[in-house]
C-alpha angles and dihedrals in degrees: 000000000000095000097054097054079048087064103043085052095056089050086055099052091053087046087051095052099036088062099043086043087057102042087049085044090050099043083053092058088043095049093042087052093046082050090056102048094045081047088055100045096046082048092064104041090184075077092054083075107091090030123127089230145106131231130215132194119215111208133168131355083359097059093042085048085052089039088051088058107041102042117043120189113225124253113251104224124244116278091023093104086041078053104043094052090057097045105032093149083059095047086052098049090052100048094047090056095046090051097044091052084054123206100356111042115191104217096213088063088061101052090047082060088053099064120128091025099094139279128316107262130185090245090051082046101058087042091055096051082044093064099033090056088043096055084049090055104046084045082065091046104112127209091202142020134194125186123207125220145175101274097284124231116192113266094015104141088185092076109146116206115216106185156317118251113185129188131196086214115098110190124146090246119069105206083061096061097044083044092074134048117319146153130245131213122186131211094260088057092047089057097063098049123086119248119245110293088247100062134065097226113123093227143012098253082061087048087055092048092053097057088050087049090036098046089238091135136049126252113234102160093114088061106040091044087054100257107138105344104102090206101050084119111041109234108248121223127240102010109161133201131191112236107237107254086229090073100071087162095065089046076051097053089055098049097040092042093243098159088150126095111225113216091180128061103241131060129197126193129190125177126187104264103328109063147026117176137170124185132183122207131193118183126233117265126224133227074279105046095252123142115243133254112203126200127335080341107126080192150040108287105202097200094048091086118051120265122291087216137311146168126224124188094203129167116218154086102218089159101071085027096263105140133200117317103356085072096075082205110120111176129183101217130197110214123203116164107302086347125110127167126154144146127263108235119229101239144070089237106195095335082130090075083066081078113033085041111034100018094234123142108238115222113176127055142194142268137192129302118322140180126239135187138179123185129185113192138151115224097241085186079074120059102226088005088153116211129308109201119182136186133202136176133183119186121196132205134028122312122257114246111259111148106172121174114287138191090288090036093263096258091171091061089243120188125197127219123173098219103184140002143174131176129190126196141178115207143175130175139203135204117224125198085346092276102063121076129185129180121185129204127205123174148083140292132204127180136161124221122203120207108199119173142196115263125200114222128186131246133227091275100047099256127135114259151157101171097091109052125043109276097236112095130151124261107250112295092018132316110301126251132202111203107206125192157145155094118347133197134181129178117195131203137191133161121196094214110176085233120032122001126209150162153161152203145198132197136193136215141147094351097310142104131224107182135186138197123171138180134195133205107204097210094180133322079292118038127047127168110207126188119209130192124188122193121193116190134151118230119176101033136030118271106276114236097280095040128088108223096241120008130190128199126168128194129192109203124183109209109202117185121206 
């Protein structure tokens, strides 16, 4: 009987130990996990943001105290400075190769630097190791420390110290100097490290907690938290964005080259002899009636939100590549958000000052009245569809005579007239580091060009004349048309610089380039001068009869907001 109770007790016992032996075995693992994941926070201080901690910075007597502690120089042994100043070209030798090999020097490398001075002696040995153990500890010197805490209340004595991060960065920012590599040493480590020689704490983690009681440190928890330093978080580069399909004034404004924010409703432009436009804007009201501020915008950007409405007088053909005034084409246009209809005029206008200005041979000419649209708008049927924009024109009526010198000197007297064309494009457009904004255009393009030439007839008396019927008469078996068409492609370009804004473009169609760059000079919030330049040129065929084969013309626009 008694032996058996003998036995169940013993049972117990080891019960009793396997499961206290467990518990302690589990709560190591847990505590060495905790340990890991506080190490690898305080590692990455971006992570200290949303904490619930406080930061303090040592300086001063304070951080060479702590320095003192932590990193301990080595001791030389006794007879090495006898032995360095007899045998200063060794010393020399040793200490070039340990630095050279940085924070972790491999004795054996040394002494394979050493070759041809001499034998390794005990004496060159312990120099060696002497030299070795000093570049690891000042490898472990630090320029900075910052201690981490519970969030601090004044006069709270239950402050809990979590750890000590040190940099051997020193910048005034410190979220520079905890950006870049550091060491971490958490409370349990503190505690078993002596306080300075010159305190009574019992450790080193108590030393910490005084400075923070006794306001020997500075509290830096507002920066490095984010609070009032801008660059808490570096910017990156390159960081790009797609622009929501639903803001077709932003695809406008690249398009257009509106880098200015207008802080008035309404927008003149006035370029120097191809285009006059007015636009009215009204921003968008909310539940309140309040206008809206978009954005980083602390007030109402105009030009933000799409035209109320507008009208524009412009000279040009961009969509075959037939720029300003070279176009012949002149058009009074109606504008109503990402609307734009008008009516071709029946006339040149002064496209003759493409030649007395610019010196360049004008080859097209114009009809009679026409009718023009542009649309901008996303396919909401598709999610991130992007924006389709797409053009048309229609010109009546004969063309006007106008047979200037071609390629092959135009001895028909040959006029040119583009009769009809349409462009469809899919785009869609990306913002890059916030001041960097592309928009791309796929699509096709079709146009149709008329030759019409002058035909001599002959009066009553047989003589030649064209004098008495009108000049324009069809080529044999009906005035000839070229159908051109194809695949078309643009990229835009603008860029919101703070001084000077610019941007460009360049499209492509049937084997030629028109090509853009702008530049605006913001004057005030009012007032801003822009210069344009336009360059034409064919590139993988030779210039059809009616084209130059480059062509340059430059525009200077003044943009006034009221």
């Amino acid at each position: 009987m008694n032996k058996t109770r003998a036995i169940l007790s013993l049972r117990i016992i080891l019960l009793v130990i396997a499961v206290i032996g467990t518990n302690v075995w589990s709560e190591e693992i847990y505590a060495q996990r905790n340990a890991a994941q506080i190490r690898s926070i305080l590692s990455n201080f971006k992570s200290w943001r949303y904490s619930n901690i406080s930061c303090w910075q040592i300086n001063g007597e304070e951080l060479a105290a702590v320095t003192e502690v932590l990193v301990v120089p080595p001791v030389k042994p006794a007879g090495l400075v006898d032995f360095e100043k007899n045998n200063r070209s060794l010393i020399s030798a040793i200490q070039e190769s340990v630095d050279e090999q940085g924070c972790d020097p491999d004795p054996k490398e040394v002494e394979s630097a050493l070759k041809g001075k001499g034998r390794i002696t005990a004496e060159v040995s312990a120099a060696i190791n002497y030299y070795i153990k000093l570049a690891k500890s000042n490898c472990l010197t630090f320029k900075s420390a910052y201690m981490v805490t519970s969030r601090y209340i004044q006069g709270d004595t239950s402050l809990k110290v979590i750890g000590l991060v040190t940099s051997q960065s020193n910048q005034a920012r410190a979220s520079a100097n905890l950006g870049k590599s550091v060491e971490v040493r958490l409370a349990s480590e503190l505690e078993r490290i002596g306080a300075p020689k010159s305190s009574p704490s019992a450790n080193l983690s108590d030393y910490l907690k005084t400075l923070v009681i006794q306001q020997n440190c500075s509290d830096v928890t507002a920066p490095v938290q984010g609070i009032g330093e801008d660059d808490w978080m570096p910017k990156k580069i390159g960081v790009t964005k797609l622009i929501a399909d639903d803001d077709v004034q932003k695809y406008i404004r690249i398009s257009e080259g509106q880098p200015q924010q207008d802080y008035y409703e309404n927008e003149l432009t006035l370029g120097f002899l191809d285009l006059l436009r007015f636009r009215h804007y009204e921003a968008k009201l909310d539940e309140n009636g309040v206008p809206i501020v978009s954005g980083n915008d602390t007030v109402v950007v105009y030009n933000n939100f799409l035209p109320k409405y507008g009208v524009e007088l412009k000279y040009g053909l961009d969509e075959i590549n037939y720029p300003s005034l070279w176009s012949e084409r002149m058009s009074a246009n109606v504008l109503w958000e990402s609307y734009k209809l008008g009516i071709i005029l029946p006339t040149s206008g002064w496209s003759n000052l493409a030649k007395d200005v610019f010196n360049t041979d004008r080859r097209l000419t114009s009809a009679g009245f026409g009718v023009n649209g542009a649309f901008d708008f996303p396919m909401k049927i598709i999610n991130q569809s992007g924006v389709f924009n797409f053009s048309a024109s229609y010109v009546f009526g004969d063309p006007k005579r106008n047979p200037t010198p071609g390629r092959d000197a135009n001895k028909d007297g040959q006029s040119y007239l583009p009769r009809i064309h349409m462009q469809g494009h899919y785009s869609f457009a990306v913002n890059i580091d916030e001041t960097h904004f592309f928009r791309f255009k796929f699509g096709g393009t079709y146009y149709s060009m008329e030759r019409w030439k002058d035909t001599t007839l002959k009066d009553i008396r047989g003589k030649d004349s064209i004098e008495v019927l009108s000049p324009y008469f069809d080529l044999a078996n009906g005035h000839s048309v070229e159908n051109v068409g194809g695949i078309s492609g643009k990229i835009e370009y603008m860029t919101l610089s703070k001084t000077v804004p610019w941007g460009a473009s360049a499209q492509f169609f049937d084997g030629s380039i028109l090509g853009e760059i702008w530049l605006q000079v913001p004057i005030s919030k009012e007032f801003a001068v822009r210069g344009d330049a336009r360059l034409f040129r064919t590139v993988t065929r030779d210039p059809k009869d009616w084209e130059r084969e480059t062509l340059f013309i430059p525009s200077l626009q003044f943009v006034v907001n009221f």
